[in-house]
C-alpha positions in Angstrom: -40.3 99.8 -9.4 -39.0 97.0 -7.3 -41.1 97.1 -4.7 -43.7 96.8 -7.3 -42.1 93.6 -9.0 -41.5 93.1 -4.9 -45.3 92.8 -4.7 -45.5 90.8 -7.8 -43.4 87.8 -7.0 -45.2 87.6 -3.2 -48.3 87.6 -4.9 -47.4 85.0 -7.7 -45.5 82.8 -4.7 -48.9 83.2 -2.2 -51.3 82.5 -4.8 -49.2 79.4 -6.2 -49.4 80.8 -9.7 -46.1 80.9 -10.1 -46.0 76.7 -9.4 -48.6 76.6 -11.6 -46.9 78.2 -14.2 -43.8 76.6 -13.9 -45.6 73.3 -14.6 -46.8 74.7 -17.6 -43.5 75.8 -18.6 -41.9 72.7 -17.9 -44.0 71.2 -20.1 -44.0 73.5 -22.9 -40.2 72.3 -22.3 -40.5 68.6 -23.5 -42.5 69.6 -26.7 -39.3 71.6 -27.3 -36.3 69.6 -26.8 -38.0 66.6 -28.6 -39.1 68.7 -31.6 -42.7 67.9 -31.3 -45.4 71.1 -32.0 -46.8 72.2 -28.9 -50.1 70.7 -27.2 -51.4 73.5 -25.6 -54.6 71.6 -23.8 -50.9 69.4 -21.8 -49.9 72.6 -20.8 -53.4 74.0 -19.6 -54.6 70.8 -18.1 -50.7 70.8 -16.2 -51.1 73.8 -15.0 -54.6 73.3 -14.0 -53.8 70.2 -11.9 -50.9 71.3 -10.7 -52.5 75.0 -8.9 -55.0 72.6 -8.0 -52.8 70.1 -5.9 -50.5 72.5 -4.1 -53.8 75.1 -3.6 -55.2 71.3 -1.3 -51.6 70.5 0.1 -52.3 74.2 1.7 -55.4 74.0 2.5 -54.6 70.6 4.5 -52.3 71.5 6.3 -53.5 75.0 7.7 -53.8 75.7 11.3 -57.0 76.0 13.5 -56.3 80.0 13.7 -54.2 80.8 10.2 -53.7 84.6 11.1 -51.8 84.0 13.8 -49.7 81.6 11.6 -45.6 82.4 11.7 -45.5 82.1 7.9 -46.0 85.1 5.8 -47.6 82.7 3.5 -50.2 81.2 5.5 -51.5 84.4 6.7 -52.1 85.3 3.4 -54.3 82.8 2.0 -55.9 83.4 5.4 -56.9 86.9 4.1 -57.4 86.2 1.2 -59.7 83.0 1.1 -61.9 84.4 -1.8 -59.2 84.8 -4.3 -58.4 81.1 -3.1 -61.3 79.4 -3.8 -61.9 81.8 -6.9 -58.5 80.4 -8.2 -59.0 76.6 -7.0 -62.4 76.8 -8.9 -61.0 78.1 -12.1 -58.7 75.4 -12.1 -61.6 72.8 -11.9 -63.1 74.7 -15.2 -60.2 74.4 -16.8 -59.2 70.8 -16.0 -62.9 69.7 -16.9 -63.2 71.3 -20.3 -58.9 70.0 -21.2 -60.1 66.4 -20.2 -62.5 66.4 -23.2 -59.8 67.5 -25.8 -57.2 64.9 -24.6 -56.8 61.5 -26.1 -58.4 58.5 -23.5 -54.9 57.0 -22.5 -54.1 60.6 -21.5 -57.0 60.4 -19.3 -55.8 57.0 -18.4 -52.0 58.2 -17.8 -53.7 61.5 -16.2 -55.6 59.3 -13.9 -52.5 57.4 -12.5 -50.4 60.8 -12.0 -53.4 62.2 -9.9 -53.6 59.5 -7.3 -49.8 59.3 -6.9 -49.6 63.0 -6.3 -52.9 62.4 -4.2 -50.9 60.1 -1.9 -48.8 62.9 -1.3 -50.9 65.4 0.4 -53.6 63.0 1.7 -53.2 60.7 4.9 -53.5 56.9 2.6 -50.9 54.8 4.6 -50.9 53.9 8.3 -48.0 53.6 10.5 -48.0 53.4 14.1 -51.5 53.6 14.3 -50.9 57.1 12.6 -52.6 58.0 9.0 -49.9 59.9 6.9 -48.9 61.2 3.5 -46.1 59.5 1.3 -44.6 63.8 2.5 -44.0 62.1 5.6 -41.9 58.6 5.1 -38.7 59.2 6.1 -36.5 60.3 3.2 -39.1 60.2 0.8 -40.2 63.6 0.5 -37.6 65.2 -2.4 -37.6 62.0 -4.5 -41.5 61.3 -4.4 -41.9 65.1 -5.7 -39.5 65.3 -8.2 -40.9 61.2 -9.8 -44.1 63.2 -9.7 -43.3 66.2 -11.7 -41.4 64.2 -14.0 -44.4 61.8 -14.7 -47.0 64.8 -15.6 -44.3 67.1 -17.5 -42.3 64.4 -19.5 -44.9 61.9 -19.4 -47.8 63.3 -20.0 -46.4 64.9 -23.3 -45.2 62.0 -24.5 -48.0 59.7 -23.6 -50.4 61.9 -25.7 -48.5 62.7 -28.2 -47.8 58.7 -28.9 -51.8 58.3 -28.6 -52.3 60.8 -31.5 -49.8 58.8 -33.5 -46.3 60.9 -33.6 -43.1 59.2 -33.6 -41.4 59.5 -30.3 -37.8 59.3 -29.9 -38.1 57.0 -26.9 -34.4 57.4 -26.0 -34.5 61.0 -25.9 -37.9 60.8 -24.0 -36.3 58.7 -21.3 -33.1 60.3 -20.9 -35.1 63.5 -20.3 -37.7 62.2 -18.2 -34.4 61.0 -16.0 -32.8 64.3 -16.4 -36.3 65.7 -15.3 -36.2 63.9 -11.9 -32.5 64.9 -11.0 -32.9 68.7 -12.0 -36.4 68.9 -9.4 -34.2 67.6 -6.9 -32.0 70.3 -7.2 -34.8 72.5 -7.4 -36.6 70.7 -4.7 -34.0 70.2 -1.5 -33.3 73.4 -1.0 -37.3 73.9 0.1 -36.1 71.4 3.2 -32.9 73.0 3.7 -35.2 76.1 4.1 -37.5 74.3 6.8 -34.8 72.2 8.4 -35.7 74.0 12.2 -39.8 73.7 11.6 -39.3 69.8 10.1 -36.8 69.2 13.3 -39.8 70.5 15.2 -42.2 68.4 14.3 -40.1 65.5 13.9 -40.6 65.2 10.1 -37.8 63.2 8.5 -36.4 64.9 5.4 -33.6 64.4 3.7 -31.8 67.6 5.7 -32.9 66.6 9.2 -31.3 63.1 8.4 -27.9 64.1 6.9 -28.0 67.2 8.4 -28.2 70.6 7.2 -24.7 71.5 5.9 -24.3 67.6 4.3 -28.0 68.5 3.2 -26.1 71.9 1.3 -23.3 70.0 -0.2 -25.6 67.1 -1.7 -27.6 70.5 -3.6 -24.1 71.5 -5.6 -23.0 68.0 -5.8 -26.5 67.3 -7.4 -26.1 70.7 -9.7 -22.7 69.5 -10.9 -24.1 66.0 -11.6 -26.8 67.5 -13.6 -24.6 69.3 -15.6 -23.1 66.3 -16.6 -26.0 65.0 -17.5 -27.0 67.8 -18.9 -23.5 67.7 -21.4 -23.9 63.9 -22.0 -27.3 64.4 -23.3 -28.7 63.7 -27.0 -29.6 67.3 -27.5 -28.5 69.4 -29.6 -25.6 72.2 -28.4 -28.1 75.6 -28.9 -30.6 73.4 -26.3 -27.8 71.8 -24.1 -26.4 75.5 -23.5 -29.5 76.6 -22.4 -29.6 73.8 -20.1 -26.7 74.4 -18.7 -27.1 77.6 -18.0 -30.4 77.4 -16.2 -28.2 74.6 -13.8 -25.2 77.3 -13.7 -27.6 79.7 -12.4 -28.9 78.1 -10.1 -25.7 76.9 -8.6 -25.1 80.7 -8.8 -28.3 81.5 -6.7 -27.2 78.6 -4.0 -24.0 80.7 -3.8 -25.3 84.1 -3.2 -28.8 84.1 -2.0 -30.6 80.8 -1.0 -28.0 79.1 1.2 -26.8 82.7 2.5 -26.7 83.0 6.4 -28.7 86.4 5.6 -31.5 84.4 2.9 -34.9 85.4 3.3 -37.9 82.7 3.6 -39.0 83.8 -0.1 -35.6 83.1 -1.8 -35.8 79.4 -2.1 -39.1 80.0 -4.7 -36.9 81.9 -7.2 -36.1 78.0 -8.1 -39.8 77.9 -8.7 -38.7 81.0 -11.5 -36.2 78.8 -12.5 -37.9 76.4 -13.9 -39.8 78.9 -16.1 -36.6 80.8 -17.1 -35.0 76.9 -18.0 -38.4 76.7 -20.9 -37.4 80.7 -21.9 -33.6 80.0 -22.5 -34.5 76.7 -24.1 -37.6 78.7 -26.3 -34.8 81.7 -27.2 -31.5 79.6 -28.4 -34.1 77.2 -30.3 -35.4 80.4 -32.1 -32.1 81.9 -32.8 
């Protein structure tokens, strides 16, 4: 049985679904902590775009030769190219048919969320005489990420469900949309912690090859305990703040005992990608109860 849930989780990690999800979930998320009924062409279109980003990120940056690739990962898709392109092209369906039951400044909003997370994966600025990503400015990479998925799973809810004429409790809607950014650089860092040797090696500048690897480690709890506060200070109400709080708990819990451990495993760091689903099921649960 667990190599069987073993096989699961690979699969779901390889394939990106489970990214894909968790912008769904996160999304599914908003409509919940601001009381709002559920849009479910947001979380189809989200989920859409977001397979379809991460599934191009990949592709751009594969090697000449992916079988012979170090990473697990990369080998992989590199078997698997049919499932790939099979997935990438469902995701075009299904963002074409959401975009015609979404209200225009949706599009609009839509529009201006793909070409920043465009400008993430695709060489747009120039410096040097080298054509880069915004994933490569020094520093840039954690906070540009988390801004992004803050815009499409805060902001896109919000945007459309202000076009179709519900009242929005703007202060609420910010606070979270703030909150949003802090918790995916939690979630986030610990990805470059993860590839601090490989981003040395290629003389990428995250935030863990500038601070250094064990300052990068104490910024992630110091960022989990300032979340929490956030988190407690927060207009919710308790049922949703516990649930909050005890995503952020258990992922403080995780750093502790399997993703900054000297024996972690490269797959690890994506049960944060979990997390962010099991954050929309706690919330979901102790609003139904």
């Amino acid at each position: 049985m667990t190599e069987f849930f073993k096989r699961i989780y690979y699969f779901m990690v390889h394939s990106n679904l489970l990214i894909s999800l968790a912008a769904a979930a996160q999304c599914a998320l908003t409509y919940y902590i601001l009381k709002s009924p559920i849009n479910y062409e947001i979380l189809w279109i989200e989920g859409a775009t977001t397979l379809l980003l991460y599934n191009l990120s990949l592709y751009l940056s594969m090697p000449k030769d992916p079988s012979k690739s170090p990473f697990q990962r990369t080998r992989w898709v590199s078997r698997n190219m049919s499932l790939f392109w099979g997935l990438s092209f469902l995701a075009v369906v299904i963002t074409v048919w959401t975009l015609f039951h979404v209200h225009y400044l949706t599009l609009f909003f839509l529009g201006i969320i793909g070409v920043v997370s465009l400008a993430y994966a695709v060489p747009i600025i120039k410096v040097k005489g080298k054509w880069m990503g915004m994933r490569q400015v020094p520093g840039l990479k954690v906070f540009y990420i988390a801004i992004v998925w803050s815009l499409s799973s805060v902001g896109l809810p919000v945007i459309e469900l202000y076009a179709n004429g519900a009242t929005i409790d703007w202060y609420s809607a910010n606070y979270l949309g703030i909150v949003k950014i802090v918790f995916l650089v939690l979630c986030t860092l610990p990805f470059d912690i993860r590839d601090f040797e490989q981003d040395n090696l290629y003389n990428l500048k995250t935030v863990p090859t500038l601070l250094g690897k064990d300052r990068a480690i104490k910024l992630s709890y110091a960022i989990g305990f300032f979340h929490l506060i956030l988190i407690a200070l927060s207009p919710n109400p308790n049922n949703v703040k516990i649930a909050l709080l005890l995503t952020t708990v258990l992922i403080l819990f995780l750093f502790r005992i399997i993703i900054f451990n000297k024996g972690k495993h490269y797959h690890h760091v994506y049960l944060l990608d979990l997390a962010l689903i099991i954050q929309w099921l706690l919330v979901w649960l102790f609003v139904k109860v």
